[in-house]
Each structure stands twice: as structure tokens, then as C-alpha cells.
C-alpha positions as CSV (number, residue, x, y, z in Angstrom):
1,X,73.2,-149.6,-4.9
2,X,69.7,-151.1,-6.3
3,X,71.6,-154.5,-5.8
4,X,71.6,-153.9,-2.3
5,X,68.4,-153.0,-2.1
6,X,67.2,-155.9,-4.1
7,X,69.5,-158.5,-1.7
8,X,67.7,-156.3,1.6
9,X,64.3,-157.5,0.2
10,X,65.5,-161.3,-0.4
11,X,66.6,-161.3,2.6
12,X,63.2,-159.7,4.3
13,X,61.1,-161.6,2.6
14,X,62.8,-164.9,3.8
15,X,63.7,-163.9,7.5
16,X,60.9,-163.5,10.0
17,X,63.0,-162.2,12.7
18,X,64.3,-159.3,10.2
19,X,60.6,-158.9,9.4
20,X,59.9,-158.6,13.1
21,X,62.5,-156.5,13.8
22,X,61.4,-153.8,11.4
23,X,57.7,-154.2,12.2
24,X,58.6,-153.0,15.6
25,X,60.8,-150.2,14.6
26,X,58.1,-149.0,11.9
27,X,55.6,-148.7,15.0
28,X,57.3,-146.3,16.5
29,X,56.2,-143.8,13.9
30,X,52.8,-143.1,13.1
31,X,51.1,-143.8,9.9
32,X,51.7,-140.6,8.5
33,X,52.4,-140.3,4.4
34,X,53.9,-136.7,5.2
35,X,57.0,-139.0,7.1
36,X,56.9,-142.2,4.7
37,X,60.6,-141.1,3.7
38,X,62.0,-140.4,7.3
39,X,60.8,-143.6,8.1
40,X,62.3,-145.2,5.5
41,X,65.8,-143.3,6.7
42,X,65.4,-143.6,9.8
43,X,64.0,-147.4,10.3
44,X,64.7,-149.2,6.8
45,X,67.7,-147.8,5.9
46,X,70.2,-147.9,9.4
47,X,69.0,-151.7,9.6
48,X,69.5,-152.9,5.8
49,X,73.5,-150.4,6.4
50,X,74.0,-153.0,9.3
51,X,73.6,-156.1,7.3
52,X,75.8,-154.6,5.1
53,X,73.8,-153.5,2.8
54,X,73.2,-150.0,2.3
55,X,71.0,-148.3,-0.4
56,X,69.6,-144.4,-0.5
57,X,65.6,-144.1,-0.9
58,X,66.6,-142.9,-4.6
59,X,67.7,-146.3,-4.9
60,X,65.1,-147.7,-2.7
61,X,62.1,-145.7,-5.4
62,X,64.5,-147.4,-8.1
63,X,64.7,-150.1,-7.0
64,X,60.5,-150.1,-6.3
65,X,59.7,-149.1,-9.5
66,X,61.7,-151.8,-11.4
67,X,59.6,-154.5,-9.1
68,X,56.2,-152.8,-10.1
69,X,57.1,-152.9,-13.7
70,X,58.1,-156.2,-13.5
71,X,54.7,-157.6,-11.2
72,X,52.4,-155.7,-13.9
73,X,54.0,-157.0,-17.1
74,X,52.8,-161.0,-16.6
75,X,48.6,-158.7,-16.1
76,X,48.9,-156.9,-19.7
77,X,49.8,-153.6,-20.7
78,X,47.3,-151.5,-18.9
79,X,45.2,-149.0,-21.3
80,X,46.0,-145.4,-19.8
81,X,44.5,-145.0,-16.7
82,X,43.8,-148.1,-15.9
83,X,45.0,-149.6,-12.7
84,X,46.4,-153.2,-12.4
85,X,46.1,-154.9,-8.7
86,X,49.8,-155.6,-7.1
87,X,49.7,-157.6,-3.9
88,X,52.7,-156.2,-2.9
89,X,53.8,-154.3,-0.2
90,X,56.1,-151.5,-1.5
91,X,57.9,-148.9,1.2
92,X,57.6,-145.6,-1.1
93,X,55.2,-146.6,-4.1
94,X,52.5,-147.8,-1.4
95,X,52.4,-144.5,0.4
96,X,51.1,-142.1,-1.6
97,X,54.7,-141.9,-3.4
98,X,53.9,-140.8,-7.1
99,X,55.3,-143.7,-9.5
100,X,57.6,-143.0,-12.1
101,X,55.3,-142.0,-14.9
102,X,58.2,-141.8,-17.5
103,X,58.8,-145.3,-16.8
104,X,55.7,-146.5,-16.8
105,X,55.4,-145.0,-20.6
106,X,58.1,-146.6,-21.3
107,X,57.8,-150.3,-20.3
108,X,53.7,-149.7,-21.7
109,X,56.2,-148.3,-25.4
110,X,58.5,-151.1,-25.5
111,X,55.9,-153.8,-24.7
112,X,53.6,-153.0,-27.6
């Protein structure tokens, strides 16, 4: 459900009130890395399921990675190692979440 997620984040990034309204759930949890992905289940995921629009955080880190991939390509291949500045906020990939390394060898493989 990638598209879902996808359609969650269009729909974020446009509504201030969903913004808000997540905002103030998130708060209710410390900033903590060890509970990024409760947070996630237990804030993200029961609003985006009531808009009718429900996604896992597999698809969420999917969905995450594609985005990063995508933001980096327009910088340049980056040599190995290297690390390319993303403005944007990501739920998983942000927070100490490991990025998809096989992925990221493969979009740096296919882009040579």
C-alpha cells in the first residue's frame, strides 16, 4: 500500500489541520529513536487508516526510500560515502532508521 502512503503525504503536506493534528499526537511521545516505529503505529498510522488510507511502516520505509532516491538524483550520484543534503522531513529514514543500502547501490548502478 505505498500508494496510500504516497496519497497520506500529499495530503499532509497540503492540509494544515492534518499537520496539526499529528503534531499534537507526536508530542505525546518523547523524542526517543528507540520508539520512532511505535510512534509511527501508534500516531501516523491509526490517523492515515481513518482517512482511508492505510499503509504498514514496511510500506511507510518503502515508501521513504523511493522519495530519498528520488530527492538525491536531481544533486548527482554521490561518490561512496558521501552524503547529499535532503530538506526533507522523513518519519523512519530521519530517525536513526538505516536506509536501504541495496537500493541506494542500485539507483548509484543504474545512474551511471
Amino acid at each position: 500500500m505505498i500508494e496510500n502512503a504516497e496519497k497520506f503525504f500529499a495530503l499532509y503536506e497540503r492540509d494544515e489541520q492534518l499537520r496539526a493534528r499529528v503534531a499534537e499526537a507526536e508530542a505525546c511521545y518523547p523524542g526517543s529513536l528507540e520508539i520512532r516505529e511505535g510512534v509511527v503505529e501508534n500516531v501516523l498510522l491509526p490517523i492515515a487508516e481513518e482517512l482511508g488510507l492505510p499503509f504498514s511502516v514496511k510500506d511507510l520505509r518503502a515508501y521513504e526510500t523511493r522519495m530519498k532516491l528520488r530527492r538525491i538524483k536531481p544533486a548527482g550520484i554521490p561518490e561512496e560515502g558521501e552524503e547529499i543534503e535532503d530538506p526533507y522531513h522523513y518519519w523512519l529514514l530521519d530517525y536513526g532508521w538505516e536506509e536501504n543500502d541495496e537500493a541506494v547501490r542500485s539507483f548509484r548502478e543504474t545512474a551511471r
